[in-house]
BAFI-646470 format. One record per atom (N, C-alpha, C): x, y, z. Coordinates in steps of 0.2 Angstrom, whole numbers. Layout:
// BAFI-646470
      xx      yy      zz
       X       Y       Z
...
END
This chain:
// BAFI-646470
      xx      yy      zz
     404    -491     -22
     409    -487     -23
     407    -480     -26
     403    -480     -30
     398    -474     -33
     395    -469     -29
     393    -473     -25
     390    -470     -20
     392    -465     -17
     399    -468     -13
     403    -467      -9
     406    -461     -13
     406    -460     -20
     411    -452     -23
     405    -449     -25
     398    -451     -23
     392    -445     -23
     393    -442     -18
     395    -447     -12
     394    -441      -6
     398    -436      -5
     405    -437      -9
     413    -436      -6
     409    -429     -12
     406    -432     -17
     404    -423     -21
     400    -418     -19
     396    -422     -14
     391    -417     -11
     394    -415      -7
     398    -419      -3
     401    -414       3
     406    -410      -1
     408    -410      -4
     413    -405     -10
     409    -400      -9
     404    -401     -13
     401    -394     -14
     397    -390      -9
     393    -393      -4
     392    -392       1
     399    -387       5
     403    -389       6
     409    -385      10
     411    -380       2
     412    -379      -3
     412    -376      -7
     407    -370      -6
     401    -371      -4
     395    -367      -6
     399    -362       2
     400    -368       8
     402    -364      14
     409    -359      14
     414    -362       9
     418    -355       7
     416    -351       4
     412    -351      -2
     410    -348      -7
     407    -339       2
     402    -345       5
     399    -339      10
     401    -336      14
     407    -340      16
     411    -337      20
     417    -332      19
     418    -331      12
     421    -326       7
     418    -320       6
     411    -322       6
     405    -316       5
     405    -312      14
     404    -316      16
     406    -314      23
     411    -309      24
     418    -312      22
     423    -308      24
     425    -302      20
     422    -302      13
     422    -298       9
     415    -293      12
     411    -293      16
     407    -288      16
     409    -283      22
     414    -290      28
     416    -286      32
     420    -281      29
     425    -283      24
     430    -282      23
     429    -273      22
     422    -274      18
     417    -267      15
     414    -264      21
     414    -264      25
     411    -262      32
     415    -259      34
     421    -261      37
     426    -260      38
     430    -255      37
     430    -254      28
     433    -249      26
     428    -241      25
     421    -243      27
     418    -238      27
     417    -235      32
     418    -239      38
     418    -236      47
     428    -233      47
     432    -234      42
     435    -231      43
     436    -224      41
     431    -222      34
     432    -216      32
     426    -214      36
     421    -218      39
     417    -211      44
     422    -208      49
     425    -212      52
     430    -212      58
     434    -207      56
     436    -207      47
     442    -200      47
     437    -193      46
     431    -195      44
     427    -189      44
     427    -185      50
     425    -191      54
     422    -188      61
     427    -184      66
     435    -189      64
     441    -184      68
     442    -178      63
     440    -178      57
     440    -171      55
     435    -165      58
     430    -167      57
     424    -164      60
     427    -163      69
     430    -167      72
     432    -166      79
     435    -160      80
     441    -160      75
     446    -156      74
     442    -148      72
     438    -148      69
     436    -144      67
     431    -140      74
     426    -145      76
     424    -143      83
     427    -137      88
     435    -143      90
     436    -142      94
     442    -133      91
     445    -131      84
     443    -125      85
     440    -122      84
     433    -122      82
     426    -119      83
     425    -117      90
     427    -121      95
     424    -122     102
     432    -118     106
     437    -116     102
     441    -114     105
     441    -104     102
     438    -104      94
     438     -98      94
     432     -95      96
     426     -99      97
     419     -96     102
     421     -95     108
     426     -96     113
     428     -95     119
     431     -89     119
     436     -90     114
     439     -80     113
     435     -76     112
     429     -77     106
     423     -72     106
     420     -70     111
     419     -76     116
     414     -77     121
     418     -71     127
     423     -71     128
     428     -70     131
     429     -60     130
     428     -61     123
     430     -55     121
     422     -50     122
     418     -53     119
     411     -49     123
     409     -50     127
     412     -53     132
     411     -51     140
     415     -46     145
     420     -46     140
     424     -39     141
     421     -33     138
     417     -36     132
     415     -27     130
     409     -28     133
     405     -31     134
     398     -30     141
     399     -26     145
     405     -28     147
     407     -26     154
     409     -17     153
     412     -17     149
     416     -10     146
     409      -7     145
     403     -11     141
     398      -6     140
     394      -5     145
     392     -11     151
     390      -9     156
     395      -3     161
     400      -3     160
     401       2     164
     401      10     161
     400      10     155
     398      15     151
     394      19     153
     386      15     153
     383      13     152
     380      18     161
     383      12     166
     381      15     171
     387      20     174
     393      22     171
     396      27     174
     393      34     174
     394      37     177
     391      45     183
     383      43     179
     378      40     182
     372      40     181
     371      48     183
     363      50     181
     360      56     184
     354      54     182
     349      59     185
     342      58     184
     342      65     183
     336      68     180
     335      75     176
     327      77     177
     327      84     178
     319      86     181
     317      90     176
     313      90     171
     311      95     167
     305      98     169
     303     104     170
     299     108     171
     296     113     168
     289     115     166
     287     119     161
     284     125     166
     290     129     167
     287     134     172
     282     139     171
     278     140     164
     274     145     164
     267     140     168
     268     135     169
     263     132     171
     263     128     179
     271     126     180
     271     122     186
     279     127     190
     273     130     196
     277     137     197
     279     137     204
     283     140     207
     286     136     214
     280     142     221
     282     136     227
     277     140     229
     276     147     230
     273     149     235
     272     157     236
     277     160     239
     278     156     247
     284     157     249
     290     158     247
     289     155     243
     298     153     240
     300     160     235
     293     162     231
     294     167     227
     296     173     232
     293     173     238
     289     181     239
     297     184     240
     302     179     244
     308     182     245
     315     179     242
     314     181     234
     320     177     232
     328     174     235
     328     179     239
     335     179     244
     336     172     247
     332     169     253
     331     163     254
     327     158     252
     322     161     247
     318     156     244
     320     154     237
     326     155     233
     327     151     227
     333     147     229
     338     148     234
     343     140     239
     337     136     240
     332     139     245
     325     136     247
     324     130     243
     321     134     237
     318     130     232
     321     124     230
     328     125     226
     333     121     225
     334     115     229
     336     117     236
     335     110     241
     328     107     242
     323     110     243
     319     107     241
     317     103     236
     316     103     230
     316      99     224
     322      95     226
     327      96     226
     334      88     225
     331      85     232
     327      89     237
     327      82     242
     320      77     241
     315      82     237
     311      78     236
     312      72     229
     316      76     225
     318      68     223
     322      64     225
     327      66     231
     332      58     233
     325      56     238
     318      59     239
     316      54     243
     312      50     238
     310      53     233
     307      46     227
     310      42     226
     317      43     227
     319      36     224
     326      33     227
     322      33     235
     325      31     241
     323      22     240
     318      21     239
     319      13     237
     317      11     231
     323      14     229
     324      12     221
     331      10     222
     335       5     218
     342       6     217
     347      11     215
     344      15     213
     347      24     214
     348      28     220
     344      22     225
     341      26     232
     351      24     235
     352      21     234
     359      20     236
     366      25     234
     363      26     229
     369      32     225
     365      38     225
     374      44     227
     371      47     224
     372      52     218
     367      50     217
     368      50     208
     366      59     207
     366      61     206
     367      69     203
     360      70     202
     358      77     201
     350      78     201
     352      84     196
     350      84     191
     348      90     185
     344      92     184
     342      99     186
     336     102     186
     336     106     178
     331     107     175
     331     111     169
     322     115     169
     321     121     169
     315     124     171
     315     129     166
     310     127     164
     308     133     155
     303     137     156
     304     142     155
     298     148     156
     301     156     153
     294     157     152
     292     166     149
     294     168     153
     300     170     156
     301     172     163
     298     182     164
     297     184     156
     292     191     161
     284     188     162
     283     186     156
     277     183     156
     276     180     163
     280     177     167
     279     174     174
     279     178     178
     282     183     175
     286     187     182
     276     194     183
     276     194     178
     270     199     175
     264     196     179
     262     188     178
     256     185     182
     258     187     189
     262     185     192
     263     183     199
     263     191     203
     266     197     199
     264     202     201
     258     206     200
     252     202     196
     245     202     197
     241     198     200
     245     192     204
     243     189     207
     243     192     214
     246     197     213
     251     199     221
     257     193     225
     257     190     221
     263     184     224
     270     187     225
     271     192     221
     278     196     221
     277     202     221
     278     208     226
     276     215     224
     283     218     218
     286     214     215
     291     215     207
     291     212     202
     291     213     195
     295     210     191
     301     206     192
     306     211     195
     311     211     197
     313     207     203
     309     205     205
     308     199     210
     308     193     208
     307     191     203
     305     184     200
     311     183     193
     315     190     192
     321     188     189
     327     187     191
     327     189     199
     331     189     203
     331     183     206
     325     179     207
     322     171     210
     326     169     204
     326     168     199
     329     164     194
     337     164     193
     339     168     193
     347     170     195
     348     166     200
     346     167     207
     350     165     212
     345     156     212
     342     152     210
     341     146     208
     345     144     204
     348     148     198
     354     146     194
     360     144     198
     360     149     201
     368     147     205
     368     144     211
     363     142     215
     364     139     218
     366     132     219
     364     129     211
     369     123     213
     370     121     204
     376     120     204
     380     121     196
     375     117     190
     371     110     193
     367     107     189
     359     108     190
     357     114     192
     352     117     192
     352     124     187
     346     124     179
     346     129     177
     339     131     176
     335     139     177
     332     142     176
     332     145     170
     329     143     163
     330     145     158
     325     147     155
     328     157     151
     320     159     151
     318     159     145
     315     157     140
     313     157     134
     311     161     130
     310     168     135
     305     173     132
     299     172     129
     296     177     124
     288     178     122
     288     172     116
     285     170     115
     285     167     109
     278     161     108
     277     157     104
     271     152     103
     275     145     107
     272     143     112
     276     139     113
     282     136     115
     286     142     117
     294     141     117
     296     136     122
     292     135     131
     293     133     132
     291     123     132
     287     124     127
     284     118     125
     290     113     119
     291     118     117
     298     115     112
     301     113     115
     304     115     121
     312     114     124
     310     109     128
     304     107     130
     304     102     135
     301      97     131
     298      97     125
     300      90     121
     305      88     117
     312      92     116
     317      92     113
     320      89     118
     319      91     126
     325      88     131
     323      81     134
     316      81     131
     312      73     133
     318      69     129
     318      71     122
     319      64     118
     324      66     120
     329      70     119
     337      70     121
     339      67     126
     336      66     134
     338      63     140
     336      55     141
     331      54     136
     327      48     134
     332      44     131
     336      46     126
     339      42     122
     347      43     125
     348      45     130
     353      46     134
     354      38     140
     357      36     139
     357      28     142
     359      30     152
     362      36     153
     365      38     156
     362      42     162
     358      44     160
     350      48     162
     344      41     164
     346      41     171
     342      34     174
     333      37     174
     333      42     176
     326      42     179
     323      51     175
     316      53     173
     316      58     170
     310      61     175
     310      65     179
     303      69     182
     300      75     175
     293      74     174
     292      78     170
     287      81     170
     287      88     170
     282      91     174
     278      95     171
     275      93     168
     271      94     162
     262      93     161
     261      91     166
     254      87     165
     248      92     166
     249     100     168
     245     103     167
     242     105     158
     247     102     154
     247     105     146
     247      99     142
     242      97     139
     238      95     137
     243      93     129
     248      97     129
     252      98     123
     254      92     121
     259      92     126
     263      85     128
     262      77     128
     255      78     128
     252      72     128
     256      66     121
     255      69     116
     258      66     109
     264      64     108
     268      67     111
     276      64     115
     275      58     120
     272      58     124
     271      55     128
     268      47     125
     263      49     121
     259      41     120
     263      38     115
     269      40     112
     275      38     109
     277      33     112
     278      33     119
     282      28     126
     277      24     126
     270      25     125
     263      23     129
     266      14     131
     267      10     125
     271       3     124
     276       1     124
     279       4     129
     288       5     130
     285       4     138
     291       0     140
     290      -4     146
     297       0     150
     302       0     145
     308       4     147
     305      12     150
     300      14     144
     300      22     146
     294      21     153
     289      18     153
     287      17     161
     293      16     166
     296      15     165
     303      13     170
     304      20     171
     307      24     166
     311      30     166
     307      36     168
     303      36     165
     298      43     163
     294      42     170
     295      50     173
     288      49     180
     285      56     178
     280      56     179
     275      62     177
     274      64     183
     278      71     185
     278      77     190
     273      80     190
     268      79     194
     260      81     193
     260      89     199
     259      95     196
     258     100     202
     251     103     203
     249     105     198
     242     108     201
     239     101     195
     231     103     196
     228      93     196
     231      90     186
     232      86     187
     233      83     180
     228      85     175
     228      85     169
     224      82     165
     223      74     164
     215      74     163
     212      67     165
     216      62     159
     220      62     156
     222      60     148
     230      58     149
     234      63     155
     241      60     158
     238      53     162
     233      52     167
     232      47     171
     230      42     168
     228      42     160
     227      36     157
     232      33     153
     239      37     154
     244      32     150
     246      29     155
     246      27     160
     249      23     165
     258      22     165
     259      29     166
     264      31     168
     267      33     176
     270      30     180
     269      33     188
     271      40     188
     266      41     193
     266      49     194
     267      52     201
     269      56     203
     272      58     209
     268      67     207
     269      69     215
     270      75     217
     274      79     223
     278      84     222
     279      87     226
     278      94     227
     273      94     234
     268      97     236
     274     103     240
     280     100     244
     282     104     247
     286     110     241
     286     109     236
     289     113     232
     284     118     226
     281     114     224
     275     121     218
     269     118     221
     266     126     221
     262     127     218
     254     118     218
     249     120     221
     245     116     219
     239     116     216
     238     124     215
     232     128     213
     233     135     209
     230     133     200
     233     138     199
     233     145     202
     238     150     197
     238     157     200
     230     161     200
     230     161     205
     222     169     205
     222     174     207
     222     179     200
     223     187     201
     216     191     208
     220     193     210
     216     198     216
     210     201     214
     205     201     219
     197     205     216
     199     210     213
     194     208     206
     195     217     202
     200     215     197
     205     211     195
     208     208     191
     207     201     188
     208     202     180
     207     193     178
     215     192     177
     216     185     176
     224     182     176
     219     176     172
     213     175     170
     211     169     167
     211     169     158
     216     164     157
     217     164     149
     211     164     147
     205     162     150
     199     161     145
     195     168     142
     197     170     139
     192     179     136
     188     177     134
     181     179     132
     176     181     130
     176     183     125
     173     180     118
     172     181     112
     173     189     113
     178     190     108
     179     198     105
     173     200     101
     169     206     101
     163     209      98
     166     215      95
     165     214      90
     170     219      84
     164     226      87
     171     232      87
     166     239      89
     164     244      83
     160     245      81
     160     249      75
     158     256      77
     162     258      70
     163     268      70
     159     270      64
     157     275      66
     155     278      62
     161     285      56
     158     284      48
     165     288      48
     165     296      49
     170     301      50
     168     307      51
     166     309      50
     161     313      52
     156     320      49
     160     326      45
     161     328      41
     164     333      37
     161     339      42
     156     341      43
     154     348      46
     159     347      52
     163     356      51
     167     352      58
     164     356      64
     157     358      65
     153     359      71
     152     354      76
     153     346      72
     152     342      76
     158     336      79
     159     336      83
     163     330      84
     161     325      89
     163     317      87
     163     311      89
     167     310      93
     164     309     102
     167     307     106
     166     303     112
     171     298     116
     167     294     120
     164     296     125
     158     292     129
     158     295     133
     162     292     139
     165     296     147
     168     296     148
     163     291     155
     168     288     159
     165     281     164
     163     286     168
     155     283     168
     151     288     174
     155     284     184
     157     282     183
     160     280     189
     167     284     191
     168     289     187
     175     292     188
     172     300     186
     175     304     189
     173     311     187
     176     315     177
     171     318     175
     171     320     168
     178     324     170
     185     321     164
     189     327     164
     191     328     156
     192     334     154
     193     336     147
     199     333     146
     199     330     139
     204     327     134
     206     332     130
     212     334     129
     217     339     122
     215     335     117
     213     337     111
     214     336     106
     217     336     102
     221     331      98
     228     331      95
     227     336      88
     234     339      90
     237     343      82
     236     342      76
     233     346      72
     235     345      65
     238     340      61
     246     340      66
     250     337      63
     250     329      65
     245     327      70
     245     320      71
     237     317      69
     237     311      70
     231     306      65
     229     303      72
     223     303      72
     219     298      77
     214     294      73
     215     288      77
     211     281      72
     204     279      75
     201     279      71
     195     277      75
     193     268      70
     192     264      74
     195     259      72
     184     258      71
     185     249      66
     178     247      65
     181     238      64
     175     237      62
     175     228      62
     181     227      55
     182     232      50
     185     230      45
     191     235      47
     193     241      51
     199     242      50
     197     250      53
     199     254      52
     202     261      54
     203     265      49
     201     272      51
     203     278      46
     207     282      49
     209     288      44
     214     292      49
     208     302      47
     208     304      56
     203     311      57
     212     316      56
     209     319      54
     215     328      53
     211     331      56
     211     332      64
     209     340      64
     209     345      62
     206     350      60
     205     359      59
     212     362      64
     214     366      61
     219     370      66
     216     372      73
     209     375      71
     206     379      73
     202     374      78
     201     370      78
     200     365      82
     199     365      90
     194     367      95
     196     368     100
     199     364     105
     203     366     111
     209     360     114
     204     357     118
     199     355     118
     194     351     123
     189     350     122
     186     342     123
     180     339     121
     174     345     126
     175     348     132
     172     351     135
     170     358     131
     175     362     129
     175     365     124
     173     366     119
     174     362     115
     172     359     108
     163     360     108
     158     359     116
     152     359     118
     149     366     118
     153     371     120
     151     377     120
     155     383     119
     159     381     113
     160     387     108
     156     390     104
     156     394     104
     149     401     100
     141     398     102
     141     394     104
     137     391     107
     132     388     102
     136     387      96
     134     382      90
     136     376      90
     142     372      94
     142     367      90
     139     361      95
     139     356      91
     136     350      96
     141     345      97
     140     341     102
     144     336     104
     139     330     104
     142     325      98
     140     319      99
     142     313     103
     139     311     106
     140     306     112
     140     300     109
     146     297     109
     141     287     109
     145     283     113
     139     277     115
     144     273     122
     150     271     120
     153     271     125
     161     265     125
     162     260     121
     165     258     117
     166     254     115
     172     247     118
     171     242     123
     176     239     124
     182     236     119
     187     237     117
     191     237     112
     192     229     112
     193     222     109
     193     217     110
     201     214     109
     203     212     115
     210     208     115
     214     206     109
     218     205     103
     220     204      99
     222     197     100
     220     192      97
     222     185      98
     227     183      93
     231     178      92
     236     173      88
     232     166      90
     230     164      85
     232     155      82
     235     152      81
     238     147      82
     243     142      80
     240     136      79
     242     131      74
     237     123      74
     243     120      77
     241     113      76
     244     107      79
     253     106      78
     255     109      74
     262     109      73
     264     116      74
     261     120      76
     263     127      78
     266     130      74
     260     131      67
     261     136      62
     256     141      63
     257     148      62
     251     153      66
     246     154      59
     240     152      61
     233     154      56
     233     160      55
     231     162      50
     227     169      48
     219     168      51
     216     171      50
     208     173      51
     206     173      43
     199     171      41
     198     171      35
     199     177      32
     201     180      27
     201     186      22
     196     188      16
     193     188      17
     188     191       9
     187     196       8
     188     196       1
     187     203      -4
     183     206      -2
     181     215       0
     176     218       2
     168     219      -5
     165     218      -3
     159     216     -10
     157     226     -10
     160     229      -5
     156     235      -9
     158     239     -15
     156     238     -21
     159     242     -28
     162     252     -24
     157     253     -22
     159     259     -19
     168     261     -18
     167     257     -11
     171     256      -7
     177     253     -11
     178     247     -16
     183     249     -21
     185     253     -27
     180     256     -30
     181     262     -33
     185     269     -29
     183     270     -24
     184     275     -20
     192     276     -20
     193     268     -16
     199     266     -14
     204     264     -18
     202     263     -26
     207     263     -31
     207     272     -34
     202     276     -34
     205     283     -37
     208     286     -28
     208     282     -23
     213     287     -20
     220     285     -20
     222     277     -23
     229     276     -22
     230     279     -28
     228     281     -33
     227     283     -40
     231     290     -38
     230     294     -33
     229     302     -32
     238     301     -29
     237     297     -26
     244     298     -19
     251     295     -23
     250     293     -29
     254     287     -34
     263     294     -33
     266     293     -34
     270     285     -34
     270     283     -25
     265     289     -21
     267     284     -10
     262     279     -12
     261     275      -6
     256     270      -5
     253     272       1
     248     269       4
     247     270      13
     252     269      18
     253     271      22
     256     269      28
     252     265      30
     254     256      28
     251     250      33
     252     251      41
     258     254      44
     256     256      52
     251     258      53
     250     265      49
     245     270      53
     241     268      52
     236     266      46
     229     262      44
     229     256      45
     231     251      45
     232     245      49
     233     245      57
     239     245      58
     239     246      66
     235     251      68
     235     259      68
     234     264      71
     241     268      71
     247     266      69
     251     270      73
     258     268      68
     263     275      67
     266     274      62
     273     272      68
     281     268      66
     285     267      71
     289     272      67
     288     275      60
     295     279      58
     293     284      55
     288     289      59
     285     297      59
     292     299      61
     296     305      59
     293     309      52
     296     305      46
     301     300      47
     304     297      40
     300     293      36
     295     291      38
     292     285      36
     289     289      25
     291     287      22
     289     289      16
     283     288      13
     279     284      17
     271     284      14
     267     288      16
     261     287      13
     257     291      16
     252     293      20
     251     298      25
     248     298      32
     242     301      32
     241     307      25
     236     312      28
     231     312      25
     229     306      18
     222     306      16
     221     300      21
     213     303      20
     209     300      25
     204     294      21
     205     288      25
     203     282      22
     194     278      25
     189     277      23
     183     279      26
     186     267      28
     179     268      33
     181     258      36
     180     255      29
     177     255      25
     179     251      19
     183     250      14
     186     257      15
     193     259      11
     197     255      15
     199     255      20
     202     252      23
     202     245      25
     194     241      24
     194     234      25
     198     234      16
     195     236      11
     200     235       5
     208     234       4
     210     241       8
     216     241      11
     223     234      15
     216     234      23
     219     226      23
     219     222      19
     215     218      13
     213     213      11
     221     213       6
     221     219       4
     228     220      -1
     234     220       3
     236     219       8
     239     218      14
     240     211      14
     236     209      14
     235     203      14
     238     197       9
     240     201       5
     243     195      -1
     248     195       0
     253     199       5
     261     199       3
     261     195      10
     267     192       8
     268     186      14
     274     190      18
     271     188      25
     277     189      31
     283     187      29
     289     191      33
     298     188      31
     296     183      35
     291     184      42
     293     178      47
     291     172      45
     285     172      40
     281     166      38
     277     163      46
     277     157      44
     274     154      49
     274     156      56
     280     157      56
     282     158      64
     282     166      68
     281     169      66
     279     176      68
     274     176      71
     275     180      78
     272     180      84
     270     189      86
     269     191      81
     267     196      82
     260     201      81
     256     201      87
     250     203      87
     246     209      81
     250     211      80
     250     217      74
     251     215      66
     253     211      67
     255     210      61
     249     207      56
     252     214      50
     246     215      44
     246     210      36
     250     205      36
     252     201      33
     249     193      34
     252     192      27
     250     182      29
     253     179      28
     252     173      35
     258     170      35
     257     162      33
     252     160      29
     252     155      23
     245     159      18
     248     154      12
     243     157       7
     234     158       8
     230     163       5
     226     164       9
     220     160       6
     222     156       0
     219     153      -5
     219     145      -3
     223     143       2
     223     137       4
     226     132      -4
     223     124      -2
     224     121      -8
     221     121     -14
     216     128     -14
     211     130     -20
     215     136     -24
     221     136     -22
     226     144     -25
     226     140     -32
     225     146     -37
     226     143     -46
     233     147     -45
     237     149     -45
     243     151     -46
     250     143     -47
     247     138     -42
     250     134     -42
     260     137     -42
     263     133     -45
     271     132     -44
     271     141     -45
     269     146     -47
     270     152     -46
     268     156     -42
     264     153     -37
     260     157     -30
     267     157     -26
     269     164     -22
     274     165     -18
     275     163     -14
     269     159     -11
     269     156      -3
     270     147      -4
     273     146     -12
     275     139     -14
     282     138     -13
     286     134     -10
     293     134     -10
     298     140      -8
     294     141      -1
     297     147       4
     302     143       9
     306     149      13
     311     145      19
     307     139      21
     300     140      21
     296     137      26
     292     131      23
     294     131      16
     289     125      14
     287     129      10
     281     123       8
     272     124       5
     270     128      10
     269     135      10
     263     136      14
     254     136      13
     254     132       7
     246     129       6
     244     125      11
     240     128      15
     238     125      21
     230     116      18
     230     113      21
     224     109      18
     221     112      26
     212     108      24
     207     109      31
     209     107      37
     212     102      36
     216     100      46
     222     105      46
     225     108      43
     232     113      45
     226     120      46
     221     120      45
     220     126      47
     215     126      52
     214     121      56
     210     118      63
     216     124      69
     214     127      72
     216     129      79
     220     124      84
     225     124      86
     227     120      92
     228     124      98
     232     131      97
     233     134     104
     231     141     101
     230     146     106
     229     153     104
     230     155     111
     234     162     108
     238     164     112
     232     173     114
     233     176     119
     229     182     120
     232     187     121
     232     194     117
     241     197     118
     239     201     126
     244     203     129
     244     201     138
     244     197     143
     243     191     141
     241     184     144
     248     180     144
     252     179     149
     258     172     147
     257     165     146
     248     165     145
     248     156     145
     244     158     138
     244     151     136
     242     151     129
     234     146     133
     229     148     127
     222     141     128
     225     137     124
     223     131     126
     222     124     123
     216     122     118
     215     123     111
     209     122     109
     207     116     107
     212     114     108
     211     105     106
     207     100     109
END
């Protein structure tokens, strides 16, 4: 009987232990259950959420494919391509000049037809898209070579070429820059960057690769994949070796300029390059006036007597350091011929010709004009001299025309002084005290003549510091350091091209 209520306890507990499990079971489902329910309300949250995520990215999506499209048509509405030209250097052919009447229409169609053929199998080659000419130049300066080159027997033929290429077609302009350092160099890297950053302006010919200038503009694009796309280098007479190495495409149009530069006719130079200037030196007047100093005249030409000027005017005889002013005697004979055999006393001193040497301007790298070195004249004399003479003339001063340049612009008004006579050292004095007042133009003054400085002449060695006058001008510091006073162009007065010293 015992036995029999052992089993009936073990099976109790037995099935007890299996409820007990099967409780743990249902209570863990029960916990399972409730936990896939709040994923489950996460997840429709998060759906909800998706799904307007995925309905306001649509409108976005939606909204900036409408402004793409707005900006592609922007973007590509009236395309045009643009031709920039530095005409002191890339000059149209001979033909074209010699008869402006037909040869600046000429011209014109030429160039627009040589570009729709460049870029007849381009995607451009299908439209047509507008052609913008822009040509910069000295235009007398241009007009001056070409009429020593015998290209044009006028000035006035080459202004007149320009006119009728203006109007020939509304988006074609001949623009002339006049005299200046550079002028045409500025406007063609001003129209670079302006047509460059124009989205609008598909293609740029630029015609520049004779001047060496441009370069530093250029190797800006060098890693610009866009600007080898847009920018073509218009090459007319041969490149410089330095454009062929930016690997930018290059084209030519041979039917329209020029392929060789200009060459003035025997017996004429047109070549920028001159020949070291060789300062000519004078002797100062002789006081006795039995004798006078004069040139001799070119044995290839027959001897004719020269008048001698009036009392009332000043002749310069110029030297390495500067010029004095001769007064002749009333009594003065009116010819160097003469002057030989009156009373049959006086002498006539002869000395060779002097070749007068060309007056140059420097510019450095940024195109600010250098002076020449200036230094204090070491002769005591020569300062003495030239301090008891402004001592004498006090309260006038010198007339800087007439001893500096040779020649006064405002005889008889001019209020300084014309008629003491200054010996070549008096004079290098003279300039050196010239020298310290600073040009109005500053930097930028392009005037052969000019007896002023146009940065300090002391450099960054000046003791004057914050009170030197050439500190905090329109123009800046004009304390120049050893690289700002390096050469980059120089100009030759007569000459329309400037040399490249760089």
């Amino acid at each position: 009987m015992s036995s029999s209520v052992d089993d009936l306890v073990a099976r109790f507990e037995r099935y007890s232990n299996l409820d007990a499990e099967r409780a743990d079971l249902i209570k863990s489902l029960l916990e399972r259950t409730r936990e896939y329910e709040y994923q489950s309300e996460n997840l429709q949250i998060e759906l909800e959420h998706e799904r307007e995520s995925r309905t306001r990215y649509q409108l976005e999506l939606r909204k900036l494919r409408e402004e793409k499209k707005a900006l592609d048509y922007t973007i590509n509405k009236e395309p045009y391509v643009v031709v920039l030209v530095d005409g002191d250097g890339a000059i149209f052919h001979d033909d074209l000049l010699r008869d402006p009447q037909k040869g600046a229409p000429e011209a014109a169609l030429r160039l627009r037809q040589a570009v729709r053929s460049h870029l007849k199998d381009t995607p451009l080659g299908t439209e047509q898209v507008p052609v913008i000419v822009r040509i910069f130049v000295n235009l007398t300066g241009l007009a001056k070579s070409l009429c020593t080159a015998k290209v044009i027997e006028q000035e006035a033929h080459m202004r007149l070429f320009a006119e009728l290429f203006t109007n020939s077609r509304a988006e074609f302009d001949f623009v002339n820059v006049g005299h200046g350092k550079e002028n045409a160099d500025s406007k063609m890297r001003k129209m670079l960057t302006h047509y460059y950053n124009n989205f609008q302006c598909k293609k740029i010919f630029f015609a520049g690769c004779h001047d060496n200038g441009y370069l530093h503009e250029l190797r800006e694009h060098e890693g610009d994949f866009e600007a080898k796309e847009r920018i073509i280098l218009l090459e007319t007479t041969p490149a410089q070796l330095s454009f062929k190495s930016l690997d930018f495409t290059m084209t030519r149009f041979d039917s329209v300029f020029r392929t060789e530069p200009l060459r003035a006719e025997p017996g004429r130079n047109l070549s920028p390059t001159v020949s070291k200037p060789v300062a000519a030196l004078a002797s100062p007047p002789v006081e006795q006036p039995s004798t006078v100093s004069a040139p001799v005249p070119n044995k290839s030409s027959p001897v004719t007597a020269r008048p001698l000027r009036s009392p009332d005017q000043e002749s310069i005889a110029s030297s390495g350091n500067g010029g004095y002013s001769i007064q002749y005697p009333a009594n003065t004979s009116s010819t160097y011929a003469s002057a030989g055999g009156a009373n049959g006393h006086q002498n006539v001193s002869i000395a060779p010709a002097k070749t007068k040497p060309p007056k140059v301007i420097d510019y450095n790298f940024d195109g600010l004009r250098i002076d020449p070195p200036s230094k204090y004249p070491s002769n005591p004399s020569d300062q003495a001299s030239y301090r008891e003479k402004v001592e004498r003339i006090k309260p006038k001063a010198f007339c800087n025309g007439l001893y500096l340049v040779g020649r006064c612009e405002r005889k008889p008004n001019c209020p300084m002084e014309h008629s003491v006579k200054l010996t070549p050292g008096e004079v290098a004095v003279h300039r050196y005290k010239a020298r310290t007042t600073m040009c109005p133009h500053g930097p930028e003054c392009d005037n052969y003549n000019c007896y002023l400085s146009h940065h300090c002449p002391h450099g960054l060695s000046c003791s004057r510091g914050g009170d030197c006058k050439f500190n905090g001008t329109d123009y800046g510091d004009l304390h120049y350091t050893k690289e700002d006073m390096e050469p980059c162009t120089r100009w030759i007065e007569g000459n329309p091209f400037p040399i490249r010293l760089d």
